[in-house]
PDBQT receptor file of N, H, CA, C and O in Angstrom, charges set to zero:
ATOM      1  N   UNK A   1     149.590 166.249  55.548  1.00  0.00    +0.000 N 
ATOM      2  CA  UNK A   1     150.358 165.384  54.685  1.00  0.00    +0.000 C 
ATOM      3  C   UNK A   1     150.582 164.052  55.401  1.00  0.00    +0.000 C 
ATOM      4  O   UNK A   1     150.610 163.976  56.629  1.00  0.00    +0.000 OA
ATOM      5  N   UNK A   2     150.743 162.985  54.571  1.00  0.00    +0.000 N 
ATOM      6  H   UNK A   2     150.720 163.046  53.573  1.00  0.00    +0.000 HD
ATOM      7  CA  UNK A   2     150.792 161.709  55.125  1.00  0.00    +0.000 C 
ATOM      8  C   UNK A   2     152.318 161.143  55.606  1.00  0.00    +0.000 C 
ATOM      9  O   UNK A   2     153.221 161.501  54.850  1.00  0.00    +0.000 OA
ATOM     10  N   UNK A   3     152.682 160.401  56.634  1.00  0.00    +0.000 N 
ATOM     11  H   UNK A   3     151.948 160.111  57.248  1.00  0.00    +0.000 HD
ATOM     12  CA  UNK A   3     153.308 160.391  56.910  1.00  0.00    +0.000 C 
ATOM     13  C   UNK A   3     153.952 159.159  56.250  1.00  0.00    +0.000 C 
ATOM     14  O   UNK A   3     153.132 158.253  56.104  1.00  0.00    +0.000 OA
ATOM     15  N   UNK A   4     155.456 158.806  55.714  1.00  0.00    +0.000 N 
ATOM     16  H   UNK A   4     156.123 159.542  55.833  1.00  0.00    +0.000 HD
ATOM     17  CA  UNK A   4     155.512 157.638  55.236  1.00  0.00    +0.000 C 
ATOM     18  C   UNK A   4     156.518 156.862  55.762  1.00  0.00    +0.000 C 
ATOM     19  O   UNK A   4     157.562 157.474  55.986  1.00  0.00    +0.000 OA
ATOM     20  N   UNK A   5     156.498 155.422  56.081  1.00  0.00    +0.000 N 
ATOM     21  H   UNK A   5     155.650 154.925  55.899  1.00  0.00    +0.000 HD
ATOM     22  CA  UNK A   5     157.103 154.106  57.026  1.00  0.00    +0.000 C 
ATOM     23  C   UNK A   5     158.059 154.168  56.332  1.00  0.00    +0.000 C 
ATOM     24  O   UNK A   5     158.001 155.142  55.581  1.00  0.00    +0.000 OA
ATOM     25  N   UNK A   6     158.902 153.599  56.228  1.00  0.00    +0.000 N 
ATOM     26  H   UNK A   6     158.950 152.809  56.838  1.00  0.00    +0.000 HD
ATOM     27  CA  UNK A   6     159.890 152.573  55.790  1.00  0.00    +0.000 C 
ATOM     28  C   UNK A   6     159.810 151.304  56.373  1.00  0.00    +0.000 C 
ATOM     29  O   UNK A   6     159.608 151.052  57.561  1.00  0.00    +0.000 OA
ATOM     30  N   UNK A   7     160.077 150.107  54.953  1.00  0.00    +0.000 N 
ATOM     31  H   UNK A   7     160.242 150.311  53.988  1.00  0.00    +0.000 HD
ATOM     32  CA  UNK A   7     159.681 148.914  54.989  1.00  0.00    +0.000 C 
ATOM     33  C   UNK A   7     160.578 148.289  56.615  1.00  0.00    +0.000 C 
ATOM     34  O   UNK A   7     160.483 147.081  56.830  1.00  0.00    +0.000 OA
ATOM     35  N   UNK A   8     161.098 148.848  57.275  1.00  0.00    +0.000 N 
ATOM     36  H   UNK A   8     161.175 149.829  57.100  1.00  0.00    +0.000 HD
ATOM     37  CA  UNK A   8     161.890 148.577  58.270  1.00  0.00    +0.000 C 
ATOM     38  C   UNK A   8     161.396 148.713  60.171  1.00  0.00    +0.000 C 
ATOM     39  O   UNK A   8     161.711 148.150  61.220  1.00  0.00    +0.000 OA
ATOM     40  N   UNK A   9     160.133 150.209  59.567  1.00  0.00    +0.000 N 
ATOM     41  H   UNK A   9     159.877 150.666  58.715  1.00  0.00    +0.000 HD
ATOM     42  CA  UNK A   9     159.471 150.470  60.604  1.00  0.00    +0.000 C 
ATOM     43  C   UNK A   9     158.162 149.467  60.813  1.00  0.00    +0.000 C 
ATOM     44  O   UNK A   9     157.657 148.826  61.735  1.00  0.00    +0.000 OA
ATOM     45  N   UNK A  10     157.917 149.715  59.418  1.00  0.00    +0.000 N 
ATOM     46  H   UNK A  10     158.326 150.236  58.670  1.00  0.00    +0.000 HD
ATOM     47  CA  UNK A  10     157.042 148.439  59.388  1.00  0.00    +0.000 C 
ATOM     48  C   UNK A  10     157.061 146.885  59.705  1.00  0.00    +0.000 C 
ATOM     49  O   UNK A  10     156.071 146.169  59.555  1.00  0.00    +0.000 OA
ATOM     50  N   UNK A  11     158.142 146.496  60.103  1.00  0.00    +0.000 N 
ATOM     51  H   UNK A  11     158.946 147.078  60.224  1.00  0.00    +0.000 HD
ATOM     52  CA  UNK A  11     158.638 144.991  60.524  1.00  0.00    +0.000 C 
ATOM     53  C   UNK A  11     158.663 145.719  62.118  1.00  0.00    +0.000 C 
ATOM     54  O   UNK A  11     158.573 144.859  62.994  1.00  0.00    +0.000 OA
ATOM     55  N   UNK A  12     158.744 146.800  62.518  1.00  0.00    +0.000 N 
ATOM     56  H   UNK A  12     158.818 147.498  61.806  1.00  0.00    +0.000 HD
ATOM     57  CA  UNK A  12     159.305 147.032  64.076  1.00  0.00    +0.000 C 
ATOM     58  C   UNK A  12     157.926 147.232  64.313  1.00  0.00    +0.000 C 
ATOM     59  O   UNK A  12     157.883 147.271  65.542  1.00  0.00    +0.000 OA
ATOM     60  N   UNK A  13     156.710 147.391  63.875  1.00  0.00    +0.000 N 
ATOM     61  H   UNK A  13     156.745 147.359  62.876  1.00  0.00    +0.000 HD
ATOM     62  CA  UNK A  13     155.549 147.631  64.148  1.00  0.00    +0.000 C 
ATOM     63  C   UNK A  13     154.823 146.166  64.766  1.00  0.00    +0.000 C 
ATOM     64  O   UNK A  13     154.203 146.090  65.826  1.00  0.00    +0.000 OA
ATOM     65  N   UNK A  14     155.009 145.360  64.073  1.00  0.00    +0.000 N 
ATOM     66  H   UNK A  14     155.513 145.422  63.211  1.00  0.00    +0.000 HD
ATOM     67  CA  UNK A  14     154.604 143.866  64.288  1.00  0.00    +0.000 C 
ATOM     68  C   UNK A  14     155.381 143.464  64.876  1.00  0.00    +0.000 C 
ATOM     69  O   UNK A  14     154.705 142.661  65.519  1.00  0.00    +0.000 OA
ATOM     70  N   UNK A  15     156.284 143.351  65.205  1.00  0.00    +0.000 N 
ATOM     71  H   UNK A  15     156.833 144.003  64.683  1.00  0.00    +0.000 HD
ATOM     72  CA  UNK A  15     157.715 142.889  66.319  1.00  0.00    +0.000 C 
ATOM     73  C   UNK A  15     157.450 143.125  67.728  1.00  0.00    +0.000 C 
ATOM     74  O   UNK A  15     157.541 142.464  68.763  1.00  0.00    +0.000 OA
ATOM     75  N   UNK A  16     156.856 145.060  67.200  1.00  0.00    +0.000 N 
ATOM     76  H   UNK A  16     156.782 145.597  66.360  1.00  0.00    +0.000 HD
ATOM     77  CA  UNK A  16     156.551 145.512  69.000  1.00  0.00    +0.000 C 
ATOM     78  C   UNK A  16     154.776 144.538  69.809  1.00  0.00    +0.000 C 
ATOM     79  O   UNK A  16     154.281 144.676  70.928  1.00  0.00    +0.000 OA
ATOM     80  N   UNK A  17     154.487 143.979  69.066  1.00  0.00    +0.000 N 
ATOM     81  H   UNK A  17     154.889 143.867  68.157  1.00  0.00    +0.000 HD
ATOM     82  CA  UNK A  17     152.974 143.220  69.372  1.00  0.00    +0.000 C 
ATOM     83  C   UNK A  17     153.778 142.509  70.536  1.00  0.00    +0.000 C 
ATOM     84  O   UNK A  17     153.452 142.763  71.696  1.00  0.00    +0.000 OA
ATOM     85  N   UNK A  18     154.989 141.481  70.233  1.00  0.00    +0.000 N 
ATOM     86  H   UNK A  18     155.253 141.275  69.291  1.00  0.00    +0.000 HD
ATOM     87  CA  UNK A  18     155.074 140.712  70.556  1.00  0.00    +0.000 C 
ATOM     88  C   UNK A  18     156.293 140.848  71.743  1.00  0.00    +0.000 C 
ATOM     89  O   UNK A  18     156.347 140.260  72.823  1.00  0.00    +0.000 OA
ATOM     90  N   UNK A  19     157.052 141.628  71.280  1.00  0.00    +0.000 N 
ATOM     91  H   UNK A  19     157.008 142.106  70.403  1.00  0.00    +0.000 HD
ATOM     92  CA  UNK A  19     158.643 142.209  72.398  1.00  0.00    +0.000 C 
ATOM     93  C   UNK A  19     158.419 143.760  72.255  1.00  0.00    +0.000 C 
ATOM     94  O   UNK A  19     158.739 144.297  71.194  1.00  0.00    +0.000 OA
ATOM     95  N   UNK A  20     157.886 144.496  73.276  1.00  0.00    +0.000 N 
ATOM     96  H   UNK A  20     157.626 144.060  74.137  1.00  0.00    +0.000 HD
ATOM     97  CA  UNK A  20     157.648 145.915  72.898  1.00  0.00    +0.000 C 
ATOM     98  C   UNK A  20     159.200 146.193  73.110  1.00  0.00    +0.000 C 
ATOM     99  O   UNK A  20     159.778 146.594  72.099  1.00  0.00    +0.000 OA
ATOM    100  N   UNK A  21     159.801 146.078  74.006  1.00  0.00    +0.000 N 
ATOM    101  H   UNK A  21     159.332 145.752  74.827  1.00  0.00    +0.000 HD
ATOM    102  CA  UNK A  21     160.818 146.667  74.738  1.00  0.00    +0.000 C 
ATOM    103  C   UNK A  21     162.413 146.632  73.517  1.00  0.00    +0.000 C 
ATOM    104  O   UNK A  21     163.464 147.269  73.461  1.00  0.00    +0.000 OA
ATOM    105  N   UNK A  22     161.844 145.623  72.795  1.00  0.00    +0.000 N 
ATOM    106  H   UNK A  22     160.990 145.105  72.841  1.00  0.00    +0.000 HD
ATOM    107  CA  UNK A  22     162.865 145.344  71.554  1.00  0.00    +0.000 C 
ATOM    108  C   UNK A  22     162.707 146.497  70.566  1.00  0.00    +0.000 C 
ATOM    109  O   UNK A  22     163.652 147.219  70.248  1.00  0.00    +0.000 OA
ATOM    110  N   UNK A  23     161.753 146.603  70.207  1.00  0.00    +0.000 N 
ATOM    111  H   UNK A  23     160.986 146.017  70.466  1.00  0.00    +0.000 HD
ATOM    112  CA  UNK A  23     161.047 147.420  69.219  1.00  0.00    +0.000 C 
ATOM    113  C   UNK A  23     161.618 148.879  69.619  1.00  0.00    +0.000 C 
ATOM    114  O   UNK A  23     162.497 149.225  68.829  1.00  0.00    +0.000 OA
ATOM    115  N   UNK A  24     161.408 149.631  70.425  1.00  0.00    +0.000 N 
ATOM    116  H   UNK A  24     160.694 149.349  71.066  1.00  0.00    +0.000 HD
ATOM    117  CA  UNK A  24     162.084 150.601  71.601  1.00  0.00    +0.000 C 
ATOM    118  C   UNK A  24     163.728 150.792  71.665  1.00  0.00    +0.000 C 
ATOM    119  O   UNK A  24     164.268 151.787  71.181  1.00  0.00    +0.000 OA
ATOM    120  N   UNK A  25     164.388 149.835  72.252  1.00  0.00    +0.000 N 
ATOM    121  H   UNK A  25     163.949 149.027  72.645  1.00  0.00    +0.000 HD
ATOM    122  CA  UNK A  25     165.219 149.573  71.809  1.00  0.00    +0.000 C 
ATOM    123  C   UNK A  25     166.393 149.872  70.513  1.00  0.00    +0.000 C 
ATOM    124  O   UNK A  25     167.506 150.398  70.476  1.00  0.00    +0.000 OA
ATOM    125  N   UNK A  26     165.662 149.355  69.706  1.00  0.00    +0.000 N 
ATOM    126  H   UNK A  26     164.758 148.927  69.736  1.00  0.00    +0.000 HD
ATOM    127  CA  UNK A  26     166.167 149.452  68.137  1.00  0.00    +0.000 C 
ATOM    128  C   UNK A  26     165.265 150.765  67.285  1.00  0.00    +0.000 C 
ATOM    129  O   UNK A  26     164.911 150.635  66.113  1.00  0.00    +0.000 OA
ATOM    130  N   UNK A  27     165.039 151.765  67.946  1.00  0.00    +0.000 N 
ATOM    131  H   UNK A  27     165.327 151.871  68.898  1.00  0.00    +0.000 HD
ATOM    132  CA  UNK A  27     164.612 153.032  67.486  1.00  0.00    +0.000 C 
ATOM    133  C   UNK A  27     165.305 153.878  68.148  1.00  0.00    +0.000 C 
ATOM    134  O   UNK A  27     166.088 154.566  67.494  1.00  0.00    +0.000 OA
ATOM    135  N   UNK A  28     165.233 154.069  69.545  1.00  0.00    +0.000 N 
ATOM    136  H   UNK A  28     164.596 153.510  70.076  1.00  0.00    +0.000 HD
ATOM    137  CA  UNK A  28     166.001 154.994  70.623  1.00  0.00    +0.000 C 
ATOM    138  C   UNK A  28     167.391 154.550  71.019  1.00  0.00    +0.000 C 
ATOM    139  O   UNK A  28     168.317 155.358  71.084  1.00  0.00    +0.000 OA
ATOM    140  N   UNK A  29     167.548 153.120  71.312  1.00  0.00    +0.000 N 
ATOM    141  H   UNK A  29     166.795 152.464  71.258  1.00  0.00    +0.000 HD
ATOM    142  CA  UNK A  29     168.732 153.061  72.114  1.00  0.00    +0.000 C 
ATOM    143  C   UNK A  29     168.549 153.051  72.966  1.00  0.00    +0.000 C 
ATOM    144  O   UNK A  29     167.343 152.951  73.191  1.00  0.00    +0.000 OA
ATOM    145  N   UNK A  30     169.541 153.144  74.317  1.00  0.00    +0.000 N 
ATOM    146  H   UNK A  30     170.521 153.225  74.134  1.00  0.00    +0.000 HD
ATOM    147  CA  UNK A  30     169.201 152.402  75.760  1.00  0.00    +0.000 C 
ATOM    148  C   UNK A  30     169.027 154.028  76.511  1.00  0.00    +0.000 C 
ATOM    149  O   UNK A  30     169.797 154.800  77.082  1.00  0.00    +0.000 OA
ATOM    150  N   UNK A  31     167.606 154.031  76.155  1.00  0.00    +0.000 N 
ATOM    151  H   UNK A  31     166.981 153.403  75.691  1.00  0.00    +0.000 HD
ATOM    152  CA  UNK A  31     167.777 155.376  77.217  1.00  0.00    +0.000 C 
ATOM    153  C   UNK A  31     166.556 155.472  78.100  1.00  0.00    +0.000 C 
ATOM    154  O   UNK A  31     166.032 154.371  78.271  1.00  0.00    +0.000 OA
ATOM    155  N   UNK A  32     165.844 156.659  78.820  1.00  0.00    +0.000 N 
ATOM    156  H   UNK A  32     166.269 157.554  78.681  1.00  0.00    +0.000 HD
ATOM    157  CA  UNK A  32     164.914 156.100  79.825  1.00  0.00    +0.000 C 
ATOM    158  C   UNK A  32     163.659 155.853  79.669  1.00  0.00    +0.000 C 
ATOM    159  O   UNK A  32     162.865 155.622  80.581  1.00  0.00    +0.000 OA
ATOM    160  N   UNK A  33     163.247 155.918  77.661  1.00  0.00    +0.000 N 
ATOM    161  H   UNK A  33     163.891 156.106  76.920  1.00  0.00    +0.000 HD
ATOM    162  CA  UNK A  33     161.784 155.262  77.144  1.00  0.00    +0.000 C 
ATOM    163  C   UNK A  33     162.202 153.719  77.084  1.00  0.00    +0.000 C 
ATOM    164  O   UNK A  33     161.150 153.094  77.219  1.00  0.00    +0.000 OA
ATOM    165  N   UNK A  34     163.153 152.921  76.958  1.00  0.00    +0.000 N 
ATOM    166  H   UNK A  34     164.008 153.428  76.848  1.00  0.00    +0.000 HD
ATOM    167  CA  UNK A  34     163.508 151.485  77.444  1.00  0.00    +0.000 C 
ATOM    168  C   UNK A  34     162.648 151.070  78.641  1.00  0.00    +0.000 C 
ATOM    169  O   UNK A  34     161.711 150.273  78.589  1.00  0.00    +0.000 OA
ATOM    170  N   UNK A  35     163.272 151.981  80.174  1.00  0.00    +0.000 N 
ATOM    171  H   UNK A  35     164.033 152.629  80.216  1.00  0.00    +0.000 HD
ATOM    172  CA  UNK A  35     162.483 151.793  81.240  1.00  0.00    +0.000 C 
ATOM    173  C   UNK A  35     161.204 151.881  81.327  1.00  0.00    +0.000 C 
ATOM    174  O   UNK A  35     160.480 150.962  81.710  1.00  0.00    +0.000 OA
ATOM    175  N   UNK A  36     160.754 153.207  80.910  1.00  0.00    +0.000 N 
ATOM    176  H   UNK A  36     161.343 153.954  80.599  1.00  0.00    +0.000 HD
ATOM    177  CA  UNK A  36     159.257 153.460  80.741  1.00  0.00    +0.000 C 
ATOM    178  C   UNK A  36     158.891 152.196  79.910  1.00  0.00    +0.000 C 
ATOM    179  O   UNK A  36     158.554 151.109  80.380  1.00  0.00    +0.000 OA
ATOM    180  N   UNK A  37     158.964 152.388  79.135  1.00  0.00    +0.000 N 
ATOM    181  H   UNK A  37     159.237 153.270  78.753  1.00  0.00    +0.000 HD
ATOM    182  CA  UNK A  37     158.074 150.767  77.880  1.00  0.00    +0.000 C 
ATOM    183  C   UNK A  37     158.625 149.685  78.824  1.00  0.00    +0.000 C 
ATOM    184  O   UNK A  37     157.564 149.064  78.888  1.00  0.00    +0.000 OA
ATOM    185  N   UNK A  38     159.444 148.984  79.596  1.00  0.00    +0.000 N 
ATOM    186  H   UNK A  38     160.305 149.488  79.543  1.00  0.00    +0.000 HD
ATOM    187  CA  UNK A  38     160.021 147.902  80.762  1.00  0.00    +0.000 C 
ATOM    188  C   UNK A  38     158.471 147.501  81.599  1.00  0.00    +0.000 C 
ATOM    189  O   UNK A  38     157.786 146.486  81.726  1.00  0.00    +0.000 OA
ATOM    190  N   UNK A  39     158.385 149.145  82.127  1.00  0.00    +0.000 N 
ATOM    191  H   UNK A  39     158.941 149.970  82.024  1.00  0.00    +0.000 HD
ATOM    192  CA  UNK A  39     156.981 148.982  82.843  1.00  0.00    +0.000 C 
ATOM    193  C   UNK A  39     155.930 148.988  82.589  1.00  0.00    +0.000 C 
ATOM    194  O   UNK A  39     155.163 148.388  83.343  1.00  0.00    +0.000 OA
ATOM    195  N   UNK A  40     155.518 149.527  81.654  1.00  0.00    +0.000 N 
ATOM    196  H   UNK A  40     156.141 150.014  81.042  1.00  0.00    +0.000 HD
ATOM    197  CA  UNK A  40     154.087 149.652  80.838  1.00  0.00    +0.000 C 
ATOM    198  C   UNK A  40     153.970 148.721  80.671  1.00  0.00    +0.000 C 
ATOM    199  O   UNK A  40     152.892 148.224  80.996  1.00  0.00    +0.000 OA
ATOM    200  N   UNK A  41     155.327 147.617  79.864  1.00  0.00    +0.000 N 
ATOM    201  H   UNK A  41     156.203 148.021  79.600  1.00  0.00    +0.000 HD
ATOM    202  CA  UNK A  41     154.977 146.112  79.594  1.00  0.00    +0.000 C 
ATOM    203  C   UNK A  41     154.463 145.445  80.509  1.00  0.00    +0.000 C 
ATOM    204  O   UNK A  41     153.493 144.728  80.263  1.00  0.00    +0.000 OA
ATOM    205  N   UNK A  42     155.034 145.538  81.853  1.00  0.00    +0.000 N 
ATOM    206  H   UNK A  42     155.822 146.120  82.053  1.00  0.00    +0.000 HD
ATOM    207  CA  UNK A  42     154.683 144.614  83.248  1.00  0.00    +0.000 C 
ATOM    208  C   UNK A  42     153.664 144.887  83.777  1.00  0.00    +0.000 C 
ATOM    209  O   UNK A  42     153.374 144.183  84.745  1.00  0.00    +0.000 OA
ATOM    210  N   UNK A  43     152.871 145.800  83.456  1.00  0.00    +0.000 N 
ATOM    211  H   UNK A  43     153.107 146.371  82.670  1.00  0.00    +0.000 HD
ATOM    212  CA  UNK A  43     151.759 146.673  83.977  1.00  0.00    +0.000 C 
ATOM    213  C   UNK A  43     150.549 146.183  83.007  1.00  0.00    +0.000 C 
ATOM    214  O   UNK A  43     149.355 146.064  83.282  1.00  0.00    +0.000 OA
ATOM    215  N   UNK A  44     151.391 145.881  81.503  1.00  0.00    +0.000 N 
ATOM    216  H   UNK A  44     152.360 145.978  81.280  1.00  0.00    +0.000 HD
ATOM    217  CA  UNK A  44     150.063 145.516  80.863  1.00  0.00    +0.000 C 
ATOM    218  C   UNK A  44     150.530 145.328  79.774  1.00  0.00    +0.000 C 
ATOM    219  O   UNK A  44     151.185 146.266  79.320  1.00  0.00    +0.000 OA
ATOM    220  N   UNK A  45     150.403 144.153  78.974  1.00  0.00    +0.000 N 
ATOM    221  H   UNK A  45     149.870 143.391  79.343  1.00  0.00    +0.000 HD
ATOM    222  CA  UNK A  45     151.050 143.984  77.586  1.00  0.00    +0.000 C 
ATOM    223  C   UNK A  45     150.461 145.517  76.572  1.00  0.00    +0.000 C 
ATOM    224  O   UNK A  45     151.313 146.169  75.968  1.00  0.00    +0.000 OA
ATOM    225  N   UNK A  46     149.206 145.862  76.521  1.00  0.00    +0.000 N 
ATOM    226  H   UNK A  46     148.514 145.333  77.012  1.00  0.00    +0.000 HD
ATOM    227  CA  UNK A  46     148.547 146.695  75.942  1.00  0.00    +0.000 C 
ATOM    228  C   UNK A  46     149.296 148.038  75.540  1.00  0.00    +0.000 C 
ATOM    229  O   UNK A  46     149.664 148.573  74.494  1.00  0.00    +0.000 OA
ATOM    230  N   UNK A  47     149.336 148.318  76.932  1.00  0.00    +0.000 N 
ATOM    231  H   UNK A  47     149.037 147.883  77.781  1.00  0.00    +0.000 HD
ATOM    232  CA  UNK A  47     149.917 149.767  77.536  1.00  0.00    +0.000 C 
ATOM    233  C   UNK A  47     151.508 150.151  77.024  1.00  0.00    +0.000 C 
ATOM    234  O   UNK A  47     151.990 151.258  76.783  1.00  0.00    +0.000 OA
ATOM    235  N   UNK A  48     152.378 148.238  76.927  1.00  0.00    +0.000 N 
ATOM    236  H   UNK A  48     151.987 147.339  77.122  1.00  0.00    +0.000 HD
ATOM    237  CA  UNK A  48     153.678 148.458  76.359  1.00  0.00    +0.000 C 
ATOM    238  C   UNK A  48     153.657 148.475  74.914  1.00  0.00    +0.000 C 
ATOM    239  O   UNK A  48     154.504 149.013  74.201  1.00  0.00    +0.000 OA
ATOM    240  N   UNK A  49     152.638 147.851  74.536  1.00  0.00    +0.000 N 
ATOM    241  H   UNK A  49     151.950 147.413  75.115  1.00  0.00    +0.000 HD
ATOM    242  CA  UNK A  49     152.940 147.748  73.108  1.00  0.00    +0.000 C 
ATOM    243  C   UNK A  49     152.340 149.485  72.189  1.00  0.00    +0.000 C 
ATOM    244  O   UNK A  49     152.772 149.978  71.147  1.00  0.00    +0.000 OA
ATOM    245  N   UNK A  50     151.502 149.868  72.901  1.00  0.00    +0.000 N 
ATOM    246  H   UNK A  50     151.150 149.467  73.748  1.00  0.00    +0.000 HD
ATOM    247  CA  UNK A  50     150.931 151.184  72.294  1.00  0.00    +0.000 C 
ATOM    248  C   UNK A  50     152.186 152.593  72.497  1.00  0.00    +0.000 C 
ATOM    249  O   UNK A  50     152.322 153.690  71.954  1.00  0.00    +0.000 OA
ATOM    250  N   UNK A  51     152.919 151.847  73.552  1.00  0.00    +0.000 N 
ATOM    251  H   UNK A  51     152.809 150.956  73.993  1.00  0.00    +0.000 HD
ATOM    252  CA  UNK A  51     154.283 152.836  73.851  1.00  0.00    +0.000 C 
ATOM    253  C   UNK A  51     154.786 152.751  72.763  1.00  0.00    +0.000 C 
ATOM    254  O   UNK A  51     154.827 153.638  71.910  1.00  0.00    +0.000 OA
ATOM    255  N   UNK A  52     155.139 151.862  72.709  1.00  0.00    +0.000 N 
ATOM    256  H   UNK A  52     155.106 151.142  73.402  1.00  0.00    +0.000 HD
ATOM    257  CA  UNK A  52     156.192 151.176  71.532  1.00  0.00    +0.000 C 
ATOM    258  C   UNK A  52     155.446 151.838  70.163  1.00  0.00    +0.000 C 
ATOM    259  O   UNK A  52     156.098 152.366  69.262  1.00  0.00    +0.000 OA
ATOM    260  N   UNK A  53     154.449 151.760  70.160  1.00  0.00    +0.000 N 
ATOM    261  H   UNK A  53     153.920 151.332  70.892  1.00  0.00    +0.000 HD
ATOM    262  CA  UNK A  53     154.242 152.058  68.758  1.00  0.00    +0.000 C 
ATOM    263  C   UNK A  53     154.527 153.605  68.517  1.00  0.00    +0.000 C 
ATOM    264  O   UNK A  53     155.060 153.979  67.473  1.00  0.00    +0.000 OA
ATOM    265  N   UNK A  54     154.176 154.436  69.461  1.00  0.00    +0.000 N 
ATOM    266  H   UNK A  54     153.743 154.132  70.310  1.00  0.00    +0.000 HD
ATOM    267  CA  UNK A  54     154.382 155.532  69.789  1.00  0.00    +0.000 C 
ATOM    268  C   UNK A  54     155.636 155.771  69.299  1.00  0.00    +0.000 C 
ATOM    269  O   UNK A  54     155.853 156.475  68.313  1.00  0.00    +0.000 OA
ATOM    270  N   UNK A  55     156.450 155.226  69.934  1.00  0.00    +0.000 N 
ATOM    271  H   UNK A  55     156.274 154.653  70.735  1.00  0.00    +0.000 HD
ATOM    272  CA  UNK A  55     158.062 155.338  70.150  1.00  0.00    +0.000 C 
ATOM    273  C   UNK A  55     158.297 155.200  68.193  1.00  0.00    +0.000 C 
ATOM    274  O   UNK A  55     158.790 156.087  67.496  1.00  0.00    +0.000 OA
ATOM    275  N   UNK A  56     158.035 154.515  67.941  1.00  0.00    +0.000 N 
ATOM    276  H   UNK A  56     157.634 153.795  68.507  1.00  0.00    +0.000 HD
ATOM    277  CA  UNK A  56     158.385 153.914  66.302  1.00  0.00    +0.000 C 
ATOM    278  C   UNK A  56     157.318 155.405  65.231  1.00  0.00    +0.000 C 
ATOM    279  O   UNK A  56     157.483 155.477  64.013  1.00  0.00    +0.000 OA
ATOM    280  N   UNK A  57     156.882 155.846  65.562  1.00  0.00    +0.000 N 
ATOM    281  H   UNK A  57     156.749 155.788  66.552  1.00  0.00    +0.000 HD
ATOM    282  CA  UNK A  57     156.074 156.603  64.906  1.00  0.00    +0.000 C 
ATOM    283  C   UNK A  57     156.259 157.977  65.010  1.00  0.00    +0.000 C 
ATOM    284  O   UNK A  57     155.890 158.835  64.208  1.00  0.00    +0.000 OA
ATOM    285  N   UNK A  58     156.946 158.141  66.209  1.00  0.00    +0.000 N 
ATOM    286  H   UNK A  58     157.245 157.444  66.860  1.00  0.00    +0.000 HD
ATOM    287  CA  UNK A  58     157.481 159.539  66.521  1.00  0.00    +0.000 C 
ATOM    288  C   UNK A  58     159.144 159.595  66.164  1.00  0.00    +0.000 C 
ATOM    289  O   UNK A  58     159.692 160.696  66.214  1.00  0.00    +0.000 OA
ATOM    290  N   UNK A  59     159.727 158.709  65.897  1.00  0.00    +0.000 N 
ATOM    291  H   UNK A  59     159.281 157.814  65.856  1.00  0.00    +0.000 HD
ATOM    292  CA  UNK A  59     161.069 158.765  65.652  1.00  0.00    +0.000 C 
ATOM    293  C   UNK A  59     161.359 157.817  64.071  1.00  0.00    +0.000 C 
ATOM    294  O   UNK A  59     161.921 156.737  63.887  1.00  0.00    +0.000 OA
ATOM    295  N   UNK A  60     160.824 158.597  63.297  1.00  0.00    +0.000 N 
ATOM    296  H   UNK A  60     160.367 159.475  63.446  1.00  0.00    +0.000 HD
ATOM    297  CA  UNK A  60     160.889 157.947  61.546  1.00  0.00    +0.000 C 
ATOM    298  C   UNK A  60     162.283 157.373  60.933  1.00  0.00    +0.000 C 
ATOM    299  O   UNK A  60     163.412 157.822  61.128  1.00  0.00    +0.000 OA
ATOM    300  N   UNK A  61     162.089 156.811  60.534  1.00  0.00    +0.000 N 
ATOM    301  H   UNK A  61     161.172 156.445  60.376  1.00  0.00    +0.000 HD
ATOM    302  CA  UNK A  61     163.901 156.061  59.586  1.00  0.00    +0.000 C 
ATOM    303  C   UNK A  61     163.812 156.998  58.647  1.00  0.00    +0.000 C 
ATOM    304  O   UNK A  61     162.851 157.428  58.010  1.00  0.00    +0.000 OA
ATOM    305  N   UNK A  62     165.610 157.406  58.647  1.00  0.00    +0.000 N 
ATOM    306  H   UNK A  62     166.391 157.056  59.165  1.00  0.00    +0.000 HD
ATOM    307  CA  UNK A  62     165.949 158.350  58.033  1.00  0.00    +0.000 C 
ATOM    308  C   UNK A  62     166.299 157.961  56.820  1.00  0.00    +0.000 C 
ATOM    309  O   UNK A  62     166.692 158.788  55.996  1.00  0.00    +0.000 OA
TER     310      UNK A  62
């Protein structure tokens, strides 16, 4: 079955391109996937932003 966004995740999807750590942030809250996505970012824009998407895709708007 398909999984479905809300028009909200979908703005945090394109947001995380650009500020992963924001995107993260405003799904979880300040906890230790913040840090993790912190470093992935510094390590490699790529690596933070695919976190991030992760992060937004595994934790759906309710």
């Amino acid at each position: 079955m398909a999984q479905q966004f809300s028009i909200s995740d979908k703005v945090l999807y394109i947001i995380a391109i650009f500020v992963p750590p924001f995107t993260v942030y405003a799904k979880v809250g300040l906890t230790a996937e913040i840090a993790l996505n912190v470093i992935l970012w510094f390590l490699g824009w790529i690596p933070g932003v695919l976190h991030a998407w992760w992060v937004i895709s595994r934790h759906p708007q309710e």
